[in-house]
N, C-alpha and C positions, 0 to 999 in steps of 0.2 A: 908366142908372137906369130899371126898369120901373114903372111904375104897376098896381098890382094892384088897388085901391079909390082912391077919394079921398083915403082918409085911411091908405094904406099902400102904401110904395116899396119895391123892393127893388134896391138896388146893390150895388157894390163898393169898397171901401178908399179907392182915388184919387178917388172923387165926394167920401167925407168933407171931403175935400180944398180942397175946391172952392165958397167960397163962394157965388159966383155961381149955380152951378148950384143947388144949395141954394134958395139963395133964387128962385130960376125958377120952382122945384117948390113953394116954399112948406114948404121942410124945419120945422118948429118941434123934431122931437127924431129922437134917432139911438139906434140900439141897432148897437152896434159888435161886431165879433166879428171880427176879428183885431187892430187896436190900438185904442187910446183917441186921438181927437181931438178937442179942444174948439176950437166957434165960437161968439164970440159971440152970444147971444140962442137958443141951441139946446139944450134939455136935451138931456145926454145920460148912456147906460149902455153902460159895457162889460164886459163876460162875455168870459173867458179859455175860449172855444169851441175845442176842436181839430177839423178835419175831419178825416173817417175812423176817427173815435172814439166811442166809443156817447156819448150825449148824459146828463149827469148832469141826474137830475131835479130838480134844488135851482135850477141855473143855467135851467135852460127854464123853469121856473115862474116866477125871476126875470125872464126877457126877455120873457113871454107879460104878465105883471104889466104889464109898464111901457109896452108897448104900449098894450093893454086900458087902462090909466090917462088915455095920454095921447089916444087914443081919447076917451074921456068927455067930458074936456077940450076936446072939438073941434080938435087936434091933428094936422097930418099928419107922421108918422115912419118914416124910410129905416130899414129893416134893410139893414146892410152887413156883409160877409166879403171875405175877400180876392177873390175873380172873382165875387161876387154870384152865383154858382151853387148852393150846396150850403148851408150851414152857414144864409145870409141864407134862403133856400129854405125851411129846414126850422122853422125859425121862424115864417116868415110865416105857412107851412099852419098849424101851432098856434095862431097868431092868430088866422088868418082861421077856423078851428074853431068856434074858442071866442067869437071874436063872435058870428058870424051859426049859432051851434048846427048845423054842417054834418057830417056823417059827412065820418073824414079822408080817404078817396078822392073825392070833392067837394071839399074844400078843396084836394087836391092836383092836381086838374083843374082848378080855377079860379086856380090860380098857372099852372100850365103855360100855359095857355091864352095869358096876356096878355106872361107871361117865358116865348119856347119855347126858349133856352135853361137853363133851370133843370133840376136833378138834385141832388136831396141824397144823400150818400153812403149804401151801403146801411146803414151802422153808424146813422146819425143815423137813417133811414127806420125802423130797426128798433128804436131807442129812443123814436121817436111814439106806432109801435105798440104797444109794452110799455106806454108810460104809460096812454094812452088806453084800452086795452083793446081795440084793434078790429087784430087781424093778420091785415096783407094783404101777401101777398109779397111781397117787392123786385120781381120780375120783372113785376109786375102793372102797375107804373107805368112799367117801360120803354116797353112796347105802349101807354101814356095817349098820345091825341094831345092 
């Protein structure tokens, strides 16, 4: 599980898993993207996300929602996918966007930075960029350190 902000995580499938850890971190909600797990006292969302698939924009508006929600809330929430690389990844940049009003290659430098494992597929990278309006080539963020 990385810590990207305070109040936003990004892991993988088997931390949902995981109580304890959860609660280490101070999980209060989960946006899930490859299965649905429920734990007590945790709100949670899950979006039938596929990696390596352009990103529908119905579903990322929904994930970006309920972050930004629980955000407000004073809430700290894991985005998970199955390796916490890709799909968790390309969510979180949207989040972290659209909180802190950041052009997406700054949000996507400021995930990398703290997860340097992270890499959203280029399908998903290239559905950010559609939504948002700002196309920056896939290639541009391999070279981000």
């Amino acid at each position: 599980m990385n810590e990207i902000r305070a109040w936003l995580y990004v892991g993988k499938y088997r931390e949902t898993l995981d109580p304890y850890l959860l609660g280490l971190n101070q999980i209060d909600a989960m946006l899930q993207l490859a299965e649905a797990v429920k734990q007590p006292g945790i709100a949670s969302l899950y979006l039938p996300v596929e990696d390596g698939e352009p990103l529908p924009f119905d579903l990322l508006r929904q994930g970006v929602d309920f972050v930004l929600h629980e955000k407000r809330h004073e809430h700290t929430t894991l985005i998970a996918c199955g390796t916490g690389q890709s799909r968790s990844v390309a969510f979180a940049i949207a989040a972290l966007k659209e909180a802190e009003d950041l052009p997406l290659i700054t949000a996507w430098r400021e995930v990398k930075q703290r997860h340097p494992d992270a890499l959203p597929h280029m399908a998903l990278w290239e559905s950010l960029c559609a939504y948002y309006g700002d196309p920056i080539p896939f290639m541009q963020i391999l070279g981000t350190p």
